[in-house]
Every structure is written in C-alpha cells, then in structure tokens.
C-alpha positions, -999 to +999 in steps of 0.1 A: -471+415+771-447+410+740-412+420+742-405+442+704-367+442+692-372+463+665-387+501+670-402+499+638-435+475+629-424+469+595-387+457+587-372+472+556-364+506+538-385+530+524-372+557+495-379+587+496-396+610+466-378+634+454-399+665+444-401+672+406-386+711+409-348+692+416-348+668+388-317+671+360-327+693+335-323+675+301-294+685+277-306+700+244-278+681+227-291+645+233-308+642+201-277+645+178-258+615+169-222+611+187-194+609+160-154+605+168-127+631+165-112+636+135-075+637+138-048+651+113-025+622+115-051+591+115-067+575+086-102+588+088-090+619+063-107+603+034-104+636+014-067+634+021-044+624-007-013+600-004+019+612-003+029+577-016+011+577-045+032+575-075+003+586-098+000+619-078+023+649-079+030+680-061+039+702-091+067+710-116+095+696-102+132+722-099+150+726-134+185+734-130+197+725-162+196+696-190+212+663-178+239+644-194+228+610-171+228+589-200+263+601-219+279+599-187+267+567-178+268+548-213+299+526-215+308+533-250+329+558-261+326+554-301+304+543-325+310+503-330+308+499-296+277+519-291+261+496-320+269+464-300+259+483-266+225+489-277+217+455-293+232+440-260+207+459-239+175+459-253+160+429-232+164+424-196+170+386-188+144+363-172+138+368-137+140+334-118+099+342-108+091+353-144+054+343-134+049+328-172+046+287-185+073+271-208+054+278-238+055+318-234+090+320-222+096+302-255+077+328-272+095+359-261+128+342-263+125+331-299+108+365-305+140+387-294+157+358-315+143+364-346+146+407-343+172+419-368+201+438-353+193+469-362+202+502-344+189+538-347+207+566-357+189+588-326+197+561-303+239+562-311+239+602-308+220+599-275+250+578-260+275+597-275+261+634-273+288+645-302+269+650-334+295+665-354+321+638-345+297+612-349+283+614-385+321+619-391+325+587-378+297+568-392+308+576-428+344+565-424+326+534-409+303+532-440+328+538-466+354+514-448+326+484-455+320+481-413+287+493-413+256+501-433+235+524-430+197+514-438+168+538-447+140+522-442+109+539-463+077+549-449+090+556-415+099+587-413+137+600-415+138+626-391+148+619-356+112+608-346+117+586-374+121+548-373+135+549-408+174+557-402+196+528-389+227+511-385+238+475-388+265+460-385+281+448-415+291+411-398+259+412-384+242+413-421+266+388-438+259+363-407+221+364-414+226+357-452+246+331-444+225+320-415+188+321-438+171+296-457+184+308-497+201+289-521+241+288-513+249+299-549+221+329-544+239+341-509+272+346-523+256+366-557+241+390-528+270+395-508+287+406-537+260+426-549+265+442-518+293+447-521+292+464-549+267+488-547+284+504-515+264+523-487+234+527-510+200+514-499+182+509-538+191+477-560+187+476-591+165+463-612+191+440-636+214+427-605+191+396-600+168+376-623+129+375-617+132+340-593+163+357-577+143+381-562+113+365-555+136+343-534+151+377-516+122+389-515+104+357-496+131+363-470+132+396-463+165+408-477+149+430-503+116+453-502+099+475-527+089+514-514+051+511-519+048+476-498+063+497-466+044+528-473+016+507-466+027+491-436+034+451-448+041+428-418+064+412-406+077+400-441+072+424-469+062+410-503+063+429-536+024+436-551+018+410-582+051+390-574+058+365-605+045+325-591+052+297-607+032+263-588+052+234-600+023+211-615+018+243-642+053+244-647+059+206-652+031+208-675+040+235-697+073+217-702+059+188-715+036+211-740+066+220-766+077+244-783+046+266-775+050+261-738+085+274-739+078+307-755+051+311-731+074+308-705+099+331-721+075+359-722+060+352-688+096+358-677+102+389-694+074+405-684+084+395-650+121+410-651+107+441-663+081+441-633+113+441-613+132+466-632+107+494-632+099+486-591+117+505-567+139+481-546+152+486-516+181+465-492+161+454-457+163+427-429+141+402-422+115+407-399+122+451-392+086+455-396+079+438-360+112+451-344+099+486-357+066+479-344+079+469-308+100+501-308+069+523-315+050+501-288+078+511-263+080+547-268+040+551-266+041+532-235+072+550-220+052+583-226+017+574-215+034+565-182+049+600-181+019+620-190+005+600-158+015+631-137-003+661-132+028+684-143+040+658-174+072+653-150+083+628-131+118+617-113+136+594-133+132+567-105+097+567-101+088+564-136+113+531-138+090+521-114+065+528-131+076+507-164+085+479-141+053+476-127+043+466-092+064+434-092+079+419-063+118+419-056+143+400-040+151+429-013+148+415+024+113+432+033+099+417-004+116+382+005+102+384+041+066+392+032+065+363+007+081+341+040+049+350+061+024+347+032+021+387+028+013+400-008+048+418-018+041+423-054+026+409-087+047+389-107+070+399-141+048+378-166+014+401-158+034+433-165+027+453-196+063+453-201+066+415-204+031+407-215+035+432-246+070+442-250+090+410-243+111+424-214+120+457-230+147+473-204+139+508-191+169+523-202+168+517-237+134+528-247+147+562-226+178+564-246+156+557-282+130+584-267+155+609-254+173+605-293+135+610-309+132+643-292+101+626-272+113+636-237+142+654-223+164+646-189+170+671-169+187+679-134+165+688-103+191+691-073+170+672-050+155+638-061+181+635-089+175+635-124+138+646-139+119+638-173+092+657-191+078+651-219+080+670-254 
C-alpha cells in the first residue's frame, strides 16, 4: 500500500471567504476631488498682492513736515552758480551698456548739443529757497549786463510757466558768435543788445528788412503771434519778405523801373517789420521747451501711479530709471550666469524720449512749477505727492 507524506490530497493553499457583513464600509468623501493645503507663506495665494510691487501702495504715507532735500543738497549758494548748476545737470552721461547703435547715440548727443542754455526762473528759486534775496539778485545781475532775462510769449509766465528764463549773458554772445550770420550782422546785434538793456522787444527800425530775415532764419529774433501758435523748432515771422536770386538778378537788369519796384517792395517790407511785435529768443527753445514739458508730464504720470498720489522719493527714481540693469555685484553676477538682471538704458522712456533727462532736475523744474511737493516722512525718508 502507498506511503502519503503529505496529510492533505491536494498541495496548496486555499483562502478563505470572508462574509459580506465585515467588509469596510465606504467613505462618503471618496467622490470629491483631493486638492493641497493652502499655506500663508507659499505662493499658491494668487489673490495675494506683492509687497514688492512698486506700482502698489499701502496708503498715504507719514507727513511730518515740508522737506528742504533739494536746498540742502544743491551745491550752489547764489544765483550764477545755480545758472551753470542747472545746465550742467540736465543729462546724465552715457552708460558704458547704453543698449543704443552709433547712429542714435549721435542723435541724443547732437540733440543736447544744439538745446540753448536756457534756465527757468522756478528752477533757480527751487535751489535757493530765498525768494526775496533772489529776485534781488537777479536784477543786480540783469542791470550789471551778466544775465538776461527772457520772456518767452505764449508759455505762460507764472510759475507753471515755461515762459520766464535766464541766460547767461556769455552764454548768448558765444552762440552769436558761434551761428551761421554775417560777421558785420553779429556785431550790429550785440550792440543792439546792448543797448536795449534787459528788455525782451526790438524794435522795429534797429535792423533793415534782410537784417531780420537773417535773425529771424536763425532763431535770434521771434514775432508774438508765431509762438502763440506753437512754431517749431525755428520760428519764422508770417509773410516774411523773399527775394530768390534769379528774380532779383533779373530785375536788376530791367532798369530804372526794376529799381523802383524794388524800392517799394522794400519799404513795404520794413514797415511789415516795424508794425510786428518782435521779440529777443534763442535758437531752437521751442524743442528744449517741448522736452521740458515732456519731462514734467512723465515725472507726474509716474507719480499718479500710486494709489494714494504719493510715493518715496527713491521708488519713484526708480521708477523714471526704468527697470535697467546696474553694475551692483548681484546685477553683475546674474549677467555672469546668463540670468536676466535688467533691460537696458536705450529701451527706457527716459532715453528713448527724453535724451537721458536726470531725475533730479525734472524734480527741481517740477517742485519750482508748483507740480509736486517734497515732504519729510520719518521712516523711508523723503515723500512726493502730487499737486
């Protein structure tokens, strides 16, 4: 009979059923979709504003009290050398990444070439913050023949104004001298200027009809009703006296008649010129005006960027320098490791449009129009709001 080494006839292992009343129960909450915890500190708080964001504010910021930043600050400490302060420091110079070809930084450097040296009246009382002592000191200037004082019509000549302005009197003489008239005709103006004092009109029998067309051409002279109509860059008197020199070699050559022709078109010319109002001007102030407008618009649609129409006086140079990169250490490392650290200067607003226009300047010729106003906080230093 067989020997059996196993008890059981079938090797292998049989599970057991388990009866239905013990089986897990299941969980009414299987059905809804499983989402992650939402912590304070992480970045799934969409709804969450930056702290960082300069385009986002908290509120008013703390008033303690008008600032005097800029006087303090200003190294001048009388009128001439506020003149040459401020036409020293309009532009900033060319970074060495300026982000722009040959042929545009030709085009802003010939364009700040070619401004006139002009200087606001608002701009010299903003450095000085003396009123009294320095109208004083601006008409012992003017009378003494160092300065002149030039009213520009049309723009205003209250302190938002772009109409009241100070040159240099060296400055002047060096762009007559420096400009494309006749030798003869540049030293009949300077003495014409000299002569008429701190005035701004000419008149009407100080130069013939050709005289001033030739002044005129240049930008040396104006007439009131060109500017109140906002010439460019160089302003031309309405129905200015032409001669084209194939009619006038022709009417030479006609006699006697010819030459009385000429006679009378030349009267009737000098008395289009003595019944015009004249006034002195520079060449090209209609573009430096214009780029001073430009820069106080842009200066105050960057402020009116915050919520409150404040903003410290750090963050909004920031904000006129745009998002360009530095030369600090953590800019200069990113650019080493191929990291973005910043837009260059040349696709800026403030190079693109306003040819480098400093920060400090256009908040000095703002603070003098009564646009904005500086004041102390106590914490993140000095504040500006907008008027």
């Amino acid at each position: 009979m067989p020997l059996r080494i196993t008890s059981a006839p079938v090797s292998g292992i049989k599970k057991r059923k388990t009866p239905a009343s013990s089986r897990p129960r299941a969980s009414p909450f299987a059905s809804h979709a499983r989402s992650k915890p939402i912590t304070s500190g992480g970045s799934g708080g969409a709804l969450k504003p930056k702290l960082d964001d300069p385009d986002l504010d908290s509120g008013p910021l703390t008033d303690v009290g008008l600032s005097h930043h800029i006087p303090e600050t200003a190294p001048v400490d009388n009128v001439l050398e506020a003149l040459k302060y401020v036409r020293d420091s309009m532009f900033e110079e060319l970074p060495a990444r300026a982000g722009m070809n040959s042929t545009r930084i030709a085009q802003v450097l010939n364009f700040r070439r070619s401004l006139p040296p002009l200087v606001s009246v608002a701009h010299v009382h903003t450095l000085l913050d003396a009123p009294t002592k320095v109208e004083r000191e601006i008409m012992e200037l003017a009378i003494a023949g160092r300065i002149r004082r030039l009213i520009v019509p049309g723009r205003g000549n209250d302190a938002a104004g772009l109409g009241d302005c100070l040159v240099l009197t060296e400055d002047w003489e060096k762009l007559v001298r420096e400009s494309v008239l006749d030798p003869v005709l540049q030293e009949k103006f300077l003495t014409v200027l000299g002569r008429i004092g701190n005035t701004c009109a000419i008149p009407g029998a100080a130069f013939s009809a050709s005289e001033y067309t030739a002044l005129v051409r240049s930008g040396f002279i104006v007439s009131s009703s060109s500017l109140a109509k906002g010439t460019s860059s160089v302003p031309s008197l309405p129905n200015l006296p032409t001669t084209a020199p194939a009619a006038a070699a022709s009417r030479a050559g006609s006699g006697s008649a010819g030459q009385s022709g000429d006679a009378e078109t030349g009267s009737q010319s000098q008395a289009q010129f003595h019944t015009a109002t004249l006034f002195l001007s520079l060449p090209n102030t209609g573009p430096y005006l214009k780029l001073l407008g430009a820069g106080r618009d842009h200066l105050i649609s960057l402020l009116k960027k915050s919520k409150s129409g404040e903003v410290p006086l750090y963050l909004l140079r920031d904000r006129w320098d745009g998002a360009v990169e530095s030369e600090r250490s953590f800019s200069v490392a990113k650019r080493a490791r191929g990291e973005f650290a910043g837009i260059l200067p040349g696709k800026t607003k403030k190079w693109k449009d306003l040819y480098g226009m400093s920060f400090r300047w256009v908040l000095e010729e703002a603070i003098g129009a009564g646009l904005v106003e500086i004041f102390e906080t106590g914490s993140v230093g000095p504040g500006v709001r907008s008027l």
